[in-house]
Structures are given as C-alpha cells and as structure tokens.
Backbone as ProteinMPNN parsed JSONL, in Angstrom:
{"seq_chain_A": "XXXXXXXXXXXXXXXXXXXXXXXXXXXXXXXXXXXXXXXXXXXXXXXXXXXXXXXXXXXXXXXXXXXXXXXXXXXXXXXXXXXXXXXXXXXXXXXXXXXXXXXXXXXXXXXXXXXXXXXXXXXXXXXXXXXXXXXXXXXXXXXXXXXXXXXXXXXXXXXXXXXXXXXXXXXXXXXXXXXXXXXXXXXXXX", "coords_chain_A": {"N_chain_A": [[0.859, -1.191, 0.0], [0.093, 2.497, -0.839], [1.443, 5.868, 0.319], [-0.596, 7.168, -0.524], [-2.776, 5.642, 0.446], [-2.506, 5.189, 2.765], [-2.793, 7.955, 3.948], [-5.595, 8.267, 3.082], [-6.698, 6.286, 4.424], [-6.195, 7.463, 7.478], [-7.825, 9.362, 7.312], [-10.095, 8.547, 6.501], [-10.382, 7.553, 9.27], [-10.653, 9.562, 11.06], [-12.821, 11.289, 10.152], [-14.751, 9.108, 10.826], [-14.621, 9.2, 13.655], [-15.24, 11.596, 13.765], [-17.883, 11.124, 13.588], [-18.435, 9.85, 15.809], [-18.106, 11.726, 18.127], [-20.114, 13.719, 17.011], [-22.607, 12.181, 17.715], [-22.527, 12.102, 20.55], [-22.675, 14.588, 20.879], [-25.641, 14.92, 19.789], [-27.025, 13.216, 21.493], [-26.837, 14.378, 24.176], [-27.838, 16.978, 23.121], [-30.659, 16.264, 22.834], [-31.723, 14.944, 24.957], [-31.757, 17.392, 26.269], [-33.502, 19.218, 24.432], [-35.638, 17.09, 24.981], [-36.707, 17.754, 27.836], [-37.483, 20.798, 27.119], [-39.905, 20.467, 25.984], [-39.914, 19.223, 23.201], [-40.512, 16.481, 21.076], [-39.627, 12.607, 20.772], [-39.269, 11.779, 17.687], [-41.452, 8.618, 16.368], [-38.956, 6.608, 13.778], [-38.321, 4.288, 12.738], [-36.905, 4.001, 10.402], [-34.408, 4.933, 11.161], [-32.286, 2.928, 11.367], [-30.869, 2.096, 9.033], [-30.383, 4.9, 8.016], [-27.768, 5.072, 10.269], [-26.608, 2.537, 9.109], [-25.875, 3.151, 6.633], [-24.276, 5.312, 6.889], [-22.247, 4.528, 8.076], [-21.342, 2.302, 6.304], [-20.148, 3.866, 4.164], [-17.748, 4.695, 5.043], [-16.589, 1.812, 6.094], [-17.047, 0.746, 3.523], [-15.816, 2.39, 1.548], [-13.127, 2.197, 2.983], [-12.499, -0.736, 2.659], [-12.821, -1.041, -0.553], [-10.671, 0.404, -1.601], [-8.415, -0.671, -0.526], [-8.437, -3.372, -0.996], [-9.761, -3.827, -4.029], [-7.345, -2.551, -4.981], [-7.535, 0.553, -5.354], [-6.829, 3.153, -7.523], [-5.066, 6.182, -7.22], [-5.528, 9.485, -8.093], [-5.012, 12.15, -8.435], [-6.095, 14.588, -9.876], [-8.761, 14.274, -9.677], [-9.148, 13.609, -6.99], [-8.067, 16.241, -6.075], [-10.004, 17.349, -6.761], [-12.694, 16.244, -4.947], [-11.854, 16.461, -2.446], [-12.045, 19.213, -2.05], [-14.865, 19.273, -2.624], [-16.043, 17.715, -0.441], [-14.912, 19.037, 1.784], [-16.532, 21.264, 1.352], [-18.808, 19.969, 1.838], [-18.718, 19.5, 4.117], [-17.903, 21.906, 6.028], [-20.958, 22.758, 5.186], [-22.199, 21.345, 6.863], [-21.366, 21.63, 9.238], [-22.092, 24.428, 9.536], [-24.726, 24.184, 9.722], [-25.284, 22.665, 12.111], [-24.446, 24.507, 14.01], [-26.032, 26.858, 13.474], [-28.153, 25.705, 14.159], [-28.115, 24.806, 16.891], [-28.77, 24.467, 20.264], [-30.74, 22.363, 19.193], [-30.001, 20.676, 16.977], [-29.731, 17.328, 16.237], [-28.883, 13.934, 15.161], [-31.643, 12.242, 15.116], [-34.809, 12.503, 14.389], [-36.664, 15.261, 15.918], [-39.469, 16.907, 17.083], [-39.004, 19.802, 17.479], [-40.494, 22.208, 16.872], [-41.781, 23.069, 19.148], [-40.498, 24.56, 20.591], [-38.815, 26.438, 18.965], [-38.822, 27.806, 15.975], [-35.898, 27.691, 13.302], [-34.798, 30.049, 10.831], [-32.96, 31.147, 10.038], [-28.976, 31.327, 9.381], [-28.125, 28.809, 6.861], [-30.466, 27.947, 6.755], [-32.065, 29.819, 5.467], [-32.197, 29.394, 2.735], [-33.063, 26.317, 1.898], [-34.699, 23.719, 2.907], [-33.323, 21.742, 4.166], [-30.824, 21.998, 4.824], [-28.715, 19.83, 5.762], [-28.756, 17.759, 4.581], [-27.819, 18.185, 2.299], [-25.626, 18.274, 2.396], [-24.454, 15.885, 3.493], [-24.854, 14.753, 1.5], [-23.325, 15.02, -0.847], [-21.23, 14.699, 0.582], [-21.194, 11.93, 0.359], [-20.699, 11.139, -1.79], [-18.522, 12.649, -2.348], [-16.264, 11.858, -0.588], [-15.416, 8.949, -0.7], [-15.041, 8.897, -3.441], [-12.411, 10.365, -3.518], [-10.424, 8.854, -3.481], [-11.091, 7.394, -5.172], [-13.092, 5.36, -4.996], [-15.131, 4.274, -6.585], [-17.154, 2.668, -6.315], [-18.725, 2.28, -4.055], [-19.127, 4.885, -3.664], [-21.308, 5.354, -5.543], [-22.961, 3.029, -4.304], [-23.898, 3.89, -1.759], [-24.115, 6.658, -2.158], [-26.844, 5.835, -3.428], [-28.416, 3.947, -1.776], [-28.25, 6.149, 0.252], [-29.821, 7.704, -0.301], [-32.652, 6.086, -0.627], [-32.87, 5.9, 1.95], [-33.285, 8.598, 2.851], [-35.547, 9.163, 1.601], [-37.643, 7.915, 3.005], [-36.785, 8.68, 5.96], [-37.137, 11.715, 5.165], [-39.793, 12.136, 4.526], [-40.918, 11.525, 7.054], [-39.991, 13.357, 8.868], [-40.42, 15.631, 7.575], [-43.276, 15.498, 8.05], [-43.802, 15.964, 10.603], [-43.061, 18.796, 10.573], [-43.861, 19.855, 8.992], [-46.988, 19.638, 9.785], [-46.536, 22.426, 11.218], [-48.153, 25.108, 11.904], [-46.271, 27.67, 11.834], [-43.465, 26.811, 11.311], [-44.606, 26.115, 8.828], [-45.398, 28.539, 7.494], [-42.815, 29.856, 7.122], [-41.317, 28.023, 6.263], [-42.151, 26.342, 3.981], [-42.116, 27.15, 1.245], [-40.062, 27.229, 0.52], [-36.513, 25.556, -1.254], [-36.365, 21.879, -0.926], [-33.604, 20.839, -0.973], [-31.209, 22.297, -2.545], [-31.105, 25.307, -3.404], [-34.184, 26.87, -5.613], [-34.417, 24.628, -6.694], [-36.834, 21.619, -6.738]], "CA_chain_A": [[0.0, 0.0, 0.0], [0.853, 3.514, -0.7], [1.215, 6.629, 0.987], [-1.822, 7.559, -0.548], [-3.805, 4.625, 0.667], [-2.588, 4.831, 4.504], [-3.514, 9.158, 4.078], [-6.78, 8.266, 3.007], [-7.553, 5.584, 5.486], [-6.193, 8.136, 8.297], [-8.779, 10.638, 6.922], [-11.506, 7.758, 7.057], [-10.365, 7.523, 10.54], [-10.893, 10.404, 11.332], [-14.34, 11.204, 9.403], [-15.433, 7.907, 11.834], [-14.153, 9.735, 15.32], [-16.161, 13.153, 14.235], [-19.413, 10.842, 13.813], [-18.752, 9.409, 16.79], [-18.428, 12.968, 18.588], [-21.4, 14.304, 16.436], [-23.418, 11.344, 18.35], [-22.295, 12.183, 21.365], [-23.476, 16.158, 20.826], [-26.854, 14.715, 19.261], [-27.519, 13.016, 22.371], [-26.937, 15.821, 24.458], [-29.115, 18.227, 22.964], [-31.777, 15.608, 22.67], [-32.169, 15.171, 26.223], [-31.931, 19.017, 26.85], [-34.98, 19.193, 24.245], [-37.21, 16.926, 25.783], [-36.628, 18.725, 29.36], [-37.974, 21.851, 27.25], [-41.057, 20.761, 25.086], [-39.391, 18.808, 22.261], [-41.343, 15.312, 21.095], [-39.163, 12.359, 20.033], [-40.366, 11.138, 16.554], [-40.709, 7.525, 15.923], [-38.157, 6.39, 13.398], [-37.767, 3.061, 12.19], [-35.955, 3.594, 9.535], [-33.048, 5.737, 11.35], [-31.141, 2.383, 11.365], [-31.145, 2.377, 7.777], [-29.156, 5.807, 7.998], [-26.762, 4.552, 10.641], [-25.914, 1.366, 8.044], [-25.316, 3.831, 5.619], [-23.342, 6.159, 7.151], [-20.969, 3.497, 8.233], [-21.328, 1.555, 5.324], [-19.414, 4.518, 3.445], [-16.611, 4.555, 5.834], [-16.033, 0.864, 5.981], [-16.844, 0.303, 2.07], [-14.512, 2.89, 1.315], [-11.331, 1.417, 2.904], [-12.465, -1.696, 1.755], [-12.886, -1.007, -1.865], [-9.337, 1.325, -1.778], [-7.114, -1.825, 0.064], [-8.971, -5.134, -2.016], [-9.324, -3.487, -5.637], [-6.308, -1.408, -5.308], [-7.798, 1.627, -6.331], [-5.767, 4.204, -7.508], [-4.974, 7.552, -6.685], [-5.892, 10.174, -8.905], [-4.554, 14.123, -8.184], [-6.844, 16.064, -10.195], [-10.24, 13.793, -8.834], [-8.691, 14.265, -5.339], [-8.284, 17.7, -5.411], [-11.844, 17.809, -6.522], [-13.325, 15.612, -4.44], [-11.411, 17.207, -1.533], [-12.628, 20.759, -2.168], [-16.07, 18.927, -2.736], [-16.018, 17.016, 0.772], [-14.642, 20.714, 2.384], [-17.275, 21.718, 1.223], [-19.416, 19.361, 2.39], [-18.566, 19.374, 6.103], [-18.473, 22.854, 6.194], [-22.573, 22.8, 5.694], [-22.605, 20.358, 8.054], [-21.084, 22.302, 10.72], [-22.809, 25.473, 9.889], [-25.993, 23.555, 9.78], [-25.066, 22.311, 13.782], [-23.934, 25.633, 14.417], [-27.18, 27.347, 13.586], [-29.397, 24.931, 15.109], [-27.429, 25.191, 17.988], [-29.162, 22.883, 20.984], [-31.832, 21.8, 18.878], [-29.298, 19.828, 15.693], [-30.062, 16.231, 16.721], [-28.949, 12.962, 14.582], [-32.185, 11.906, 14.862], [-35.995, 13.436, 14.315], [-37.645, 15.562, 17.172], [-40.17, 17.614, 17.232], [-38.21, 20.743, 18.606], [-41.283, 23.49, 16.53], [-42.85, 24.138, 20.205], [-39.306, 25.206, 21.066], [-38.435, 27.191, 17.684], [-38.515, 27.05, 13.964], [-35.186, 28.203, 12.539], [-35.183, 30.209, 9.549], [-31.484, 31.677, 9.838], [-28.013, 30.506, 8.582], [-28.414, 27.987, 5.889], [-32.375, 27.342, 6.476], [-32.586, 30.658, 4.916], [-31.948, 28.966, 1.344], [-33.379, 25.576, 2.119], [-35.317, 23.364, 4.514], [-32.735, 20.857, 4.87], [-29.036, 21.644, 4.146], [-27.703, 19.164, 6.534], [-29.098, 16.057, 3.871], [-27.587, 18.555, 1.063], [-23.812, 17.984, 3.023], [-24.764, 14.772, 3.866], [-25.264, 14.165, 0.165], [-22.142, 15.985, -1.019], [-19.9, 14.154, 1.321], [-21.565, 10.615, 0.613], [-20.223, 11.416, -2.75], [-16.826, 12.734, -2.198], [-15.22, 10.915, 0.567], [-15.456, 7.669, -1.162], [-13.972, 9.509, -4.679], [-11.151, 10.879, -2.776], [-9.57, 7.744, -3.45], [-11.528, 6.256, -6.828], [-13.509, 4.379, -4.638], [-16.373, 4.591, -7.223], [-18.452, 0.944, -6.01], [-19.066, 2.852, -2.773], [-19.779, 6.285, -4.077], [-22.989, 4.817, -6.355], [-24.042, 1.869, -3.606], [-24.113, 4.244, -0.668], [-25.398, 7.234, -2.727], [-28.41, 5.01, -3.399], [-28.406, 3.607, -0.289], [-28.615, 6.972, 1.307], [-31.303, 8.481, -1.237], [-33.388, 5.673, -0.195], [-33.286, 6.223, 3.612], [-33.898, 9.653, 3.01], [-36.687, 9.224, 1.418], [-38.381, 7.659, 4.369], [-36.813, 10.012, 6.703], [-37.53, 13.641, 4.401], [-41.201, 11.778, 5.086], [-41.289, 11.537, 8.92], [-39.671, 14.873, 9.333], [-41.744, 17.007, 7.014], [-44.779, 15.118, 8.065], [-43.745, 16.528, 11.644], [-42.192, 20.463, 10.17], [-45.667, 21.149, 8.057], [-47.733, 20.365, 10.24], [-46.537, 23.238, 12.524], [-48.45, 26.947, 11.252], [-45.029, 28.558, 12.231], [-42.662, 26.042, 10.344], [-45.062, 25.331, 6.942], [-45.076, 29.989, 6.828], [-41.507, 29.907, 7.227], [-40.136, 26.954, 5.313], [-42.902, 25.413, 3.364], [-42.378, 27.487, 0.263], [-38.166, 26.417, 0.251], [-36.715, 23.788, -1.696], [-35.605, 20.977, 0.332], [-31.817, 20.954, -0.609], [-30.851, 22.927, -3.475], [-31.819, 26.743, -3.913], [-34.55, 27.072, -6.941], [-34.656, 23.399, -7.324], [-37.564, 20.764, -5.915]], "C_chain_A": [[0.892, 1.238, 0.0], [0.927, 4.731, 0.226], [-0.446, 7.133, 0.962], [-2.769, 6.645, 0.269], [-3.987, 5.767, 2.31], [-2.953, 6.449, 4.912], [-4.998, 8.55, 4.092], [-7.345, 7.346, 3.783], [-7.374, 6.183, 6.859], [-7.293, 9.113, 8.376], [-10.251, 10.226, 6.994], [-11.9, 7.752, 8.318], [-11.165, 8.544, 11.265], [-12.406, 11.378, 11.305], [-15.097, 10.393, 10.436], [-15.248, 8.52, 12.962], [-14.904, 10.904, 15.591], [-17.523, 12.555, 14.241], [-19.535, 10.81, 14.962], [-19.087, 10.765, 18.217], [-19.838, 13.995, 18.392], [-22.831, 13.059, 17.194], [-23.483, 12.173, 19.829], [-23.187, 13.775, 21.724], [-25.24, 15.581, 20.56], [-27.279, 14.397, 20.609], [-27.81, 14.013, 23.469], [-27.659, 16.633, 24.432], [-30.094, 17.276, 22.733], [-32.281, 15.558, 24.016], [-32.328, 16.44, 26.948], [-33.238, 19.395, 25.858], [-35.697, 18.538, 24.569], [-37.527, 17.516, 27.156], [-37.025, 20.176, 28.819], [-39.075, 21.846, 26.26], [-41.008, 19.172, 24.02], [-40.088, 17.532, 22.441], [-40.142, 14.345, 20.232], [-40.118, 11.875, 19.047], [-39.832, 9.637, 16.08], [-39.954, 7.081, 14.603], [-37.365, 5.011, 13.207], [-36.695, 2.868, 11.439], [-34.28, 4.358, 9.541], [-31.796, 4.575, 11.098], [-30.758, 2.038, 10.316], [-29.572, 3.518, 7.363], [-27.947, 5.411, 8.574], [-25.551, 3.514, 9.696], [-25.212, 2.348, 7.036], [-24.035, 4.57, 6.02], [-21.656, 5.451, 7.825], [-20.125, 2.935, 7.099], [-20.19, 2.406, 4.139], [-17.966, 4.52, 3.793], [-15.865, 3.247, 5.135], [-15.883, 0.261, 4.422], [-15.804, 0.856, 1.317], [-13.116, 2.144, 1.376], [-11.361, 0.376, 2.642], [-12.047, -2.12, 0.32], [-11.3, -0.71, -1.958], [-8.354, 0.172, -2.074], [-7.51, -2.627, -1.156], [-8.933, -4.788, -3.246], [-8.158, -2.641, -5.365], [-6.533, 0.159, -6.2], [-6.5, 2.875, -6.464], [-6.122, 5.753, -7.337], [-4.623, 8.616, -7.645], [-5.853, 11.543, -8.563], [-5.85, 14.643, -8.286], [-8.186, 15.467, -9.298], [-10.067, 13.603, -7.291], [-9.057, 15.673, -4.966], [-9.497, 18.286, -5.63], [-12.056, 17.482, -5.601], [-13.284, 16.18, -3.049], [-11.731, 18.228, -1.087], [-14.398, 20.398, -1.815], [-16.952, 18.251, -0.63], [-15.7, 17.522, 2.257], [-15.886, 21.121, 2.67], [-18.626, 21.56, 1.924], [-19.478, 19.362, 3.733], [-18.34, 20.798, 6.446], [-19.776, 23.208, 6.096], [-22.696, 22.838, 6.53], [-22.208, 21.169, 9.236], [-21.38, 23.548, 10.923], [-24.494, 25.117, 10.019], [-26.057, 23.351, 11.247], [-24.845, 23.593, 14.437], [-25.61, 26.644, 14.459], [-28.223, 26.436, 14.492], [-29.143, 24.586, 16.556], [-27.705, 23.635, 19.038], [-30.447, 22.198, 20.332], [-31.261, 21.092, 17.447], [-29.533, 18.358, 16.604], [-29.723, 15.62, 15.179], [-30.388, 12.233, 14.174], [-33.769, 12.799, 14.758], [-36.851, 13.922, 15.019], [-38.457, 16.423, 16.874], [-39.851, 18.986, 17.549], [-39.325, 22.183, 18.041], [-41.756, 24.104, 17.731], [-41.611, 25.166, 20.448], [-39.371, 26.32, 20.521], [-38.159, 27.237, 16.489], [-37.017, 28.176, 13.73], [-35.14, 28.28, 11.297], [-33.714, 31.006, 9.089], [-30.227, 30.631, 9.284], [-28.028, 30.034, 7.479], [-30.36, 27.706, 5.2], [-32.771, 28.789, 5.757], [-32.708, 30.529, 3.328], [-32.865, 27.725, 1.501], [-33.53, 24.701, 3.039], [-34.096, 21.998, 5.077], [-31.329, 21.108, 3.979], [-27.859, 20.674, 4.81], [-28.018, 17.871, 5.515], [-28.433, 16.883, 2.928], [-25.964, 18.302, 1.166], [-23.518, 16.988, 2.917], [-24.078, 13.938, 2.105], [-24.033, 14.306, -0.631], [-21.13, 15.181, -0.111], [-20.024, 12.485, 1.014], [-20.55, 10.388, -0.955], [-18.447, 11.571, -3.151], [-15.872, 11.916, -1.594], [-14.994, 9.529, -0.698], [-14.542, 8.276, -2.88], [-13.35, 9.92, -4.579], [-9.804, 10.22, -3.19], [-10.084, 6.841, -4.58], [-12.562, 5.294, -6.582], [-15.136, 4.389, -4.928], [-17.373, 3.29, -6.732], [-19.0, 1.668, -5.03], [-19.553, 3.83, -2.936], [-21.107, 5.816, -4.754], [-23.661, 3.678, -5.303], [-24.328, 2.82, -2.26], [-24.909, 5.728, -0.912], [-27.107, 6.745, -2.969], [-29.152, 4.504, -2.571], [-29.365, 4.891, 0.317], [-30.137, 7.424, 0.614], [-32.878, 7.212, -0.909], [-33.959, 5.631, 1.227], [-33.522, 7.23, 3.874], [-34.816, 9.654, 2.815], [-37.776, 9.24, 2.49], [-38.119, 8.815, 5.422], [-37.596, 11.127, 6.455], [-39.31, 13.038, 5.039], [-42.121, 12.093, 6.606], [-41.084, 13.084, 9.013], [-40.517, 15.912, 8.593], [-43.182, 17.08, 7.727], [-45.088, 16.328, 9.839], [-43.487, 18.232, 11.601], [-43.534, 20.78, 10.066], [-46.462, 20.922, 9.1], [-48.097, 21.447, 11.778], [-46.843, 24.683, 11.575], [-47.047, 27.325, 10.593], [-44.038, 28.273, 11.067], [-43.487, 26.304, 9.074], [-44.646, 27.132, 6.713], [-43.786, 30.122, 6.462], [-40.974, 29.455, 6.019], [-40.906, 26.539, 4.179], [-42.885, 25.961, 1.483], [-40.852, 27.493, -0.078], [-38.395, 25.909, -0.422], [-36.224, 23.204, -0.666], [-33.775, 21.198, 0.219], [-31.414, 21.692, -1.002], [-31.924, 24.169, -3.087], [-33.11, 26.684, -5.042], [-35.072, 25.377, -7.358], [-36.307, 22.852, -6.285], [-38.43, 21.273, -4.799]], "O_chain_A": [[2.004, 1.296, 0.525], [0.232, 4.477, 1.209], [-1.227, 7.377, 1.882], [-3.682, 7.28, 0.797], [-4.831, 6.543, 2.758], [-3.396, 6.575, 6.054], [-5.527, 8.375, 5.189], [-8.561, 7.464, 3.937], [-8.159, 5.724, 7.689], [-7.628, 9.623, 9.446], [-11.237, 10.892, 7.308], [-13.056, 7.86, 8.728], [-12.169, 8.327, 11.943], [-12.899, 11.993, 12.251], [-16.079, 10.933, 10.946], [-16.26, 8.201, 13.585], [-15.247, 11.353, 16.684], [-18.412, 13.211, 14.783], [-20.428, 11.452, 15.515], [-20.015, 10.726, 19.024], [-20.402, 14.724, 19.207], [-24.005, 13.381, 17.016], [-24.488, 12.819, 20.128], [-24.055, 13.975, 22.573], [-26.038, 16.026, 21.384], [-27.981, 15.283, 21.096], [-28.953, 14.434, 23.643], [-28.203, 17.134, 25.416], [-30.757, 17.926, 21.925], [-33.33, 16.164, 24.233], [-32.913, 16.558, 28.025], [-34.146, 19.932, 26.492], [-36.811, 19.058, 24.622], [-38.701, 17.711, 27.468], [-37.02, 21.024, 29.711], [-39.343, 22.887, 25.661], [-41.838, 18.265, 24.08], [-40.378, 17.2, 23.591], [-39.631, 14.85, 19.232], [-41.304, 11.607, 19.236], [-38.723, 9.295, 15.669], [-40.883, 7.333, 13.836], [-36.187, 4.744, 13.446], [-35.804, 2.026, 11.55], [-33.4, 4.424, 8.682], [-30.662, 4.909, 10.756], [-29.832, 1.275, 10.592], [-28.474, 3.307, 6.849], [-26.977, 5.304, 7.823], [-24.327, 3.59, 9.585], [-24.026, 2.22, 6.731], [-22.936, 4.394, 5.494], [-20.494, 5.846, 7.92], [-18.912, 2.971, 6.891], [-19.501, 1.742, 3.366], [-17.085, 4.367, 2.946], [-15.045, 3.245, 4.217], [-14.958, -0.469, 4.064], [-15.029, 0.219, 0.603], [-12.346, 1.707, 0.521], [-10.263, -0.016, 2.247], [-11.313, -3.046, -0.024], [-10.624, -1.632, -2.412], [-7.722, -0.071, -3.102], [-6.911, -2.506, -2.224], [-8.046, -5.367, -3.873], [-8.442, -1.582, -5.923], [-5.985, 0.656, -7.184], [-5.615, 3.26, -5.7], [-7.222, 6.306, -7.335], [-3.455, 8.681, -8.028], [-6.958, 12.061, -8.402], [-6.589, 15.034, -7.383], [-8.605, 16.113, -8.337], [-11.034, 13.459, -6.543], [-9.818, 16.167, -4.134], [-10.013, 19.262, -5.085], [-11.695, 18.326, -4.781], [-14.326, 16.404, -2.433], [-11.786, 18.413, 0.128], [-15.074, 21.031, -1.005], [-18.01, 18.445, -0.031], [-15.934, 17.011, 3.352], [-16.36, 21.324, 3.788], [-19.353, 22.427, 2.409], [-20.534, 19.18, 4.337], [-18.749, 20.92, 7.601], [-20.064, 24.079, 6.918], [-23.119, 23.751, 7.241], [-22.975, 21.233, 10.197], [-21.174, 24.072, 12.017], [-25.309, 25.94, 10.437], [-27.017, 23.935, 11.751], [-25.159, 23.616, 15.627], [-26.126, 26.998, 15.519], [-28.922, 26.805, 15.436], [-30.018, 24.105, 17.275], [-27.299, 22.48, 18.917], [-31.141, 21.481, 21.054], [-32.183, 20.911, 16.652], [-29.464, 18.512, 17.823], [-30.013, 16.249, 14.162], [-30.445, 11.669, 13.081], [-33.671, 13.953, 15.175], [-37.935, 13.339, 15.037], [-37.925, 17.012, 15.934], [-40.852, 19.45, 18.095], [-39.125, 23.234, 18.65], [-42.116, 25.282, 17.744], [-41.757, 26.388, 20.485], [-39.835, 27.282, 21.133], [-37.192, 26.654, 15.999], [-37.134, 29.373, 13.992], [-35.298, 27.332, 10.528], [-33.482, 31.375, 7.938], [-30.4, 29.481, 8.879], [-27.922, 30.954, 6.668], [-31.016, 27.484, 4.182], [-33.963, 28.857, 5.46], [-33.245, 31.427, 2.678], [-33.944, 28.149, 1.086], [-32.748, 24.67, 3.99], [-34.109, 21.475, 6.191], [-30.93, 20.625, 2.919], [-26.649, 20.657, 4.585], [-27.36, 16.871, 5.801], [-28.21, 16.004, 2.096], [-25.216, 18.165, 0.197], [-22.46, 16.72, 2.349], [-23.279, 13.053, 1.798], [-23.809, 13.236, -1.196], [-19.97, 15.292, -0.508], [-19.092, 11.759, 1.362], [-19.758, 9.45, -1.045], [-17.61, 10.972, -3.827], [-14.866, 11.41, -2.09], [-14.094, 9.648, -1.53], [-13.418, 7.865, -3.172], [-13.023, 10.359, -5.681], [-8.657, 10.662, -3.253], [-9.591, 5.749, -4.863], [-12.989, 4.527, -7.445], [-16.068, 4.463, -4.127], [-18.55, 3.368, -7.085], [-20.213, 1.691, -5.238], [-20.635, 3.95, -2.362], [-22.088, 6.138, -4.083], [-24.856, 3.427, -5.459], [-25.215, 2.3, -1.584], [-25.908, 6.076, -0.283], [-28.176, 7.288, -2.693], [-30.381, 4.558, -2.563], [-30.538, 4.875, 0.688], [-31.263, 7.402, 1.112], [-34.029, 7.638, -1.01], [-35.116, 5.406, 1.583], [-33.999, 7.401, 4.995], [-35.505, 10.139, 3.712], [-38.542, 10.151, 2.803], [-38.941, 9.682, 5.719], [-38.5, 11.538, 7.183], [-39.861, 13.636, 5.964], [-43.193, 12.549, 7.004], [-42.001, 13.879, 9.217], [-41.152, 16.846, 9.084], [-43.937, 18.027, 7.943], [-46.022, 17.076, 10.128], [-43.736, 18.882, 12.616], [-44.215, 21.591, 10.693], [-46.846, 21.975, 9.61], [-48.933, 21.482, 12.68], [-46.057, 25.206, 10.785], [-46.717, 27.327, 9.407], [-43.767, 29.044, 10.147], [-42.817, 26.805, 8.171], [-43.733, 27.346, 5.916], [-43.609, 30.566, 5.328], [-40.421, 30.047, 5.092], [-40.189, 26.335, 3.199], [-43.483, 25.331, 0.609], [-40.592, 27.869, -1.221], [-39.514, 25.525, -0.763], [-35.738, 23.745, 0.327], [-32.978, 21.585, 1.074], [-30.904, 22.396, -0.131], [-33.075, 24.097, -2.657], [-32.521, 25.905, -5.792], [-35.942, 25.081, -8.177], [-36.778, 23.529, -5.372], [-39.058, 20.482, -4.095]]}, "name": "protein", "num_of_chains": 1, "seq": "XXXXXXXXXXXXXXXXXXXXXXXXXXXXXXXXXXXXXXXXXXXXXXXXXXXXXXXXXXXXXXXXXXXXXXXXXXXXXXXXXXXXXXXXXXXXXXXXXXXXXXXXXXXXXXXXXXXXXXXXXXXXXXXXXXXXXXXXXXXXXXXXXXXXXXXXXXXXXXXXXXXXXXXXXXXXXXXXXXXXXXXXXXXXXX"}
C-alpha cells in the first residue's frame, strides 16, 4: 500500500471519530430538548441511515485496500474541495441549530422554527452535506463501487426520513409559513 492509501484511510479515521463525537453532541441536545417541550419522533428507519453512514466509511477502505484503487490528483483535489465543502454545511448547519441539531428526528417546533443561517436557502441543508460528502469521501480515493451503492443507499433512507420529518415540520403553522415554500436541498430546485 501507498502513501496515498494509509492518508486516506487516516482521513476515514478520522471522518469515523467526528461521527462518533457528532453522536455524542446529538444526544446531548436531545435530552436538553425533551426537558424543554421537544417530542421524540418515531423512526424506524433511522437504522437504515446509521448502516449507511458506516457503510461509506467501511466500504470505502475496503474497496481502496482489495481493488487497489488508484490515486488520482486532479479527482482528489476535486473531491477534496467537494467534501470541504461538504462538512463545512454540516457544521454550519449544527452551528445554527445550535441545541436543537439532533442525529435523529424531534419535534423541537414548540421550542423554535429556525429560519437563519443555511435554512434561509433551504429546509434541509444538513441532507444537502450529507449528500455531497456521501459522494466525495469515497472519490477521494476512486472508490467509485461505494460512491454509487451508498449514494443510493442513502437516497433511499432519506426518502423515508424527508417523510417523517416534514410530516412533523408542516404540520406546525409557524414552520409550513416559514419553510414550506423552500426547496428541500438545493436553492430554486424541488
């Protein structure tokens, strides 16, 4: 294996240690919203996401080591910029939503609908990061089997999710005035 490999499986590492921290925060403010209103929402198919969000990780350094994928500059330094990009959302997305960003789907409208930061473009830019990083990470390194099975993957567990959670957003007055005339990820789009 090359340098490149054992970078990019340090960088997997690493990617895996901020979920595990980003859990750790989710929980956190989950139990500080139900102590102020907040409803959890049931969620079957969160373990769905979990699989996935692993599944990218571990398919990744899989694919990289066993096919020997190779390591490609210019689709790096995209992918890189792309995957920047990506986790910067993500952490202005947590950043705005402050104690009410949760991993999983609560109720938090009695609390407060946020319409600042990011939600001022669209109702969900943390699935638009999400989406954007599910993408990159895994092409960082060529590791195209993983980029198309975990893209698909994820677009199917969103589905279900975007479901639960809207079903819970619209029907709050406050939220549907606010958000309901957004797109979901993209500006202009959907």
């Amino acid at each position: 294996m090359g340098l490149s490999v054992y970078l990019y499986l340090a960088l997997l590492a690493v990617v895996a240690v901020l979920r595990l921290v980003e859990l750790g925060i989710s929980r956190r403010n989950q139990r500080r919203m139900l102590t102020h209103g907040a409803v959890r929402v049931p969620e079957p198919h969160f373990k769905w996401m979990v699989v996935v969000h692993t599944g990218v990780l571990v398919g990744a350094a899989l694919e990289v080591v066993l096919l020997r994928r190779p390591f490609l500059p210019l689709l790096a330094a995209t992918m890189f910029v792309l995957f920047v990009a990506s986790n910067l959302m993500r952490f202005w997305v947590v950043r705005t939503l402050g104690e009410l960003w949760t991993v999983q789907v609560m109720d938090s409208t009695r609390i407060r609908v946020v319409t600042t930061g990011p939600f001022r473009f669209v109702r969900h830019p943390n699935y638009t990061g999400v989406i954007l990083e599910m993408i990159s990470l895994p092409l960082l390194h060529t590791a195209w089997i993983t980029a198309l099975v975990t893209l698909l993957a994820y677009a199917i567990a969103l589905s279900m999710r975007i479901r639960a959670e809207e079903g819970v957003l619209m029907a709050n007055p406050e939220y549907r005035a606010a958000m309901g005339q957004k797109a979901r990820f993209l500006p202009g789009l959907f």
